[in-house]
C-alpha positions in Angstrom: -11.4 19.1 -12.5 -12.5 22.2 -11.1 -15.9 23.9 -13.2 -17.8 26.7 -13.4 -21.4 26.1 -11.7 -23.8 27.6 -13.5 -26.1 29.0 -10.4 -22.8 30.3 -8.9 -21.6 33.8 -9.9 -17.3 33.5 -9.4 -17.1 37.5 -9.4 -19.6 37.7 -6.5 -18.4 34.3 -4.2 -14.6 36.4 -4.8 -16.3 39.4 -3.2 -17.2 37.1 -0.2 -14.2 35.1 0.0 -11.8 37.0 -0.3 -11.6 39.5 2.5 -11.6 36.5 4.7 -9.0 34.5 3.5 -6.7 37.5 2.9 -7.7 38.3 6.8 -6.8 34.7 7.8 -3.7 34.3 5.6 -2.1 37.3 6.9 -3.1 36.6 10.5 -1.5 32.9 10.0 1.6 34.1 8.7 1.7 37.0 11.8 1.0 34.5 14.6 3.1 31.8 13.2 6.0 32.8 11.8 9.3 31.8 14.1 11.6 32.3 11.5 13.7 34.4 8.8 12.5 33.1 6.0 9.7 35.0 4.3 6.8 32.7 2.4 7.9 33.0 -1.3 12.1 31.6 0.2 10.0 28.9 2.2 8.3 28.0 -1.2 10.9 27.8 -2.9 12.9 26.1 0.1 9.8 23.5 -0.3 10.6 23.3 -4.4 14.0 22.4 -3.5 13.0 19.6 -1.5 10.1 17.8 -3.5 12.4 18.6 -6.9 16.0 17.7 -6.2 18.9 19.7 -7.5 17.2 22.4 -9.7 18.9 25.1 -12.5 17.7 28.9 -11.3 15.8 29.0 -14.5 13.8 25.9 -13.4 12.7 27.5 -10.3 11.8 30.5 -11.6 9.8 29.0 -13.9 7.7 27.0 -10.9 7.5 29.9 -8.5 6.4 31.8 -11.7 9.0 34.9 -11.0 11.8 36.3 -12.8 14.9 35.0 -13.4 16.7 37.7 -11.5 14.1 37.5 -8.3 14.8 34.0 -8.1 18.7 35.0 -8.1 18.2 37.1 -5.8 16.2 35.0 -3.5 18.5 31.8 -3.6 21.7 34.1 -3.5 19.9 35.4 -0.2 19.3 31.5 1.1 22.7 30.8 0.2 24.1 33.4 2.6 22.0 31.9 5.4 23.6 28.6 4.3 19.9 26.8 3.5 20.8 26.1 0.4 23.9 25.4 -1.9 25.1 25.9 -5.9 27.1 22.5 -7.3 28.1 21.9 -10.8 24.9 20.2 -13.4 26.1 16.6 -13.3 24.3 16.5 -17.1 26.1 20.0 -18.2 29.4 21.0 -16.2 28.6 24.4 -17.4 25.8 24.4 -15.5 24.8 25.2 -11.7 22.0 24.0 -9.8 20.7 25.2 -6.2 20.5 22.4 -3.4 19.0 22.3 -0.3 21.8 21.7 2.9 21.0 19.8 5.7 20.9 22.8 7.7 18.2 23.8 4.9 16.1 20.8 5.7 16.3 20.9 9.1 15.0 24.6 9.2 12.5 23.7 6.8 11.2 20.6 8.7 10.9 23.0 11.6 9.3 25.7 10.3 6.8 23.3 8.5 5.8 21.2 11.9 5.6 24.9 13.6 2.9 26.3 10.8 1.4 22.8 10.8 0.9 22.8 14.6 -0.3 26.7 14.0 -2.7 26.0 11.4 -4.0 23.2 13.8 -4.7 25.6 16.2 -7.0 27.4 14.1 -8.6 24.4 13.2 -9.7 23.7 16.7 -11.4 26.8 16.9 -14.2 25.2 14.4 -17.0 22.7 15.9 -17.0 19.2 15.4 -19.4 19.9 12.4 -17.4 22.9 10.7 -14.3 20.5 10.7 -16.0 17.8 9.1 -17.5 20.4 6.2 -13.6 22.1 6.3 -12.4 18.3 5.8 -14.2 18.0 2.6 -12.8 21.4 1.2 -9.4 20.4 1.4 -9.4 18.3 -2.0 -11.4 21.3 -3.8 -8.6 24.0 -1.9 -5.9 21.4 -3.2 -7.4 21.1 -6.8 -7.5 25.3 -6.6 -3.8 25.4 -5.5 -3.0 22.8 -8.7 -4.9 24.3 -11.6 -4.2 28.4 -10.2 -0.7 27.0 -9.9 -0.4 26.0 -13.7 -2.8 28.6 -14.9 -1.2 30.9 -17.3 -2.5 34.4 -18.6 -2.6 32.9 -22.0 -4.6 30.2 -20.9 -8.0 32.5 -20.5 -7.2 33.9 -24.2 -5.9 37.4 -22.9 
């Protein structure tokens, strides 16, 4: 689990950090986007794909947005044909949002695209940097996780 360190001031690494990956993630998304889909449709795209048949409610409630953005949003992959509504086999009053094949085709395309982008950048590091960049990615991961399930009530405000 991810902890405070006491010789390291959050508020001041932020100040660093920040700048640079806002400068990086913007710059990745620039150089390797080949696609309609926007990040927040390929997350959700992504949901789709790890979860299974999902209610709208449900993936609001990951992707942390509205009910009526994530209408919005699927209603938007539905037109493009990425995704589909079929009846709740648990409640027939219910409809879910599925991924078509034409969904997980684009999505395995656009994934091995960013993943051969994000490679590229890689390669720009030395042999050394890569190996220090290697050991980051279980404290990014852990970041992603925790951020992801951290809720504004969870800090007491």
């Amino acid at each position: 689990m991810l902890t405070n360190m006491p010789n390291v001031n959050a508020e001041e690494l932020a100040v660093r950090v920040r700048p640079a990956l806002t400068k990086l993630y913007v710059l990745y998304f620039r150089r390797s986007v080949n696609s309609d889909l926007s990040g927040p449709q390929l997350t959700i795209l992504s949901r789709l794909e790890e979860n299974g048949p999902s209610r709208i409610s449900r993936i609001a409630e990951l992707e942390d947005i509205r009910m009526p953005t994530a209408s919005n949003a699927l209603h938007q992959l539905e037109q493009m044909n990425l995704v589909e509504r079929i009846r709740d086999t648990k409640d027939r009053r219910g409809v879910q949002v599925q991924l078509t094949e034409h969904g997980r085709a684009e999505l395995e395309r656009v994934n091995k695209e960013r993943n051969a982008e994000m490679a590229r950048v890689l390669e720009m590091l030395s042999p050394e940097q890569l190996e220090r960049t290697e050991e980051l990615v279980d404290i990014i991961t852990e970041l992603a996780e925790v951020y992801g399930n951290w809720k504004e009530t969870d800090s007491g405000s």
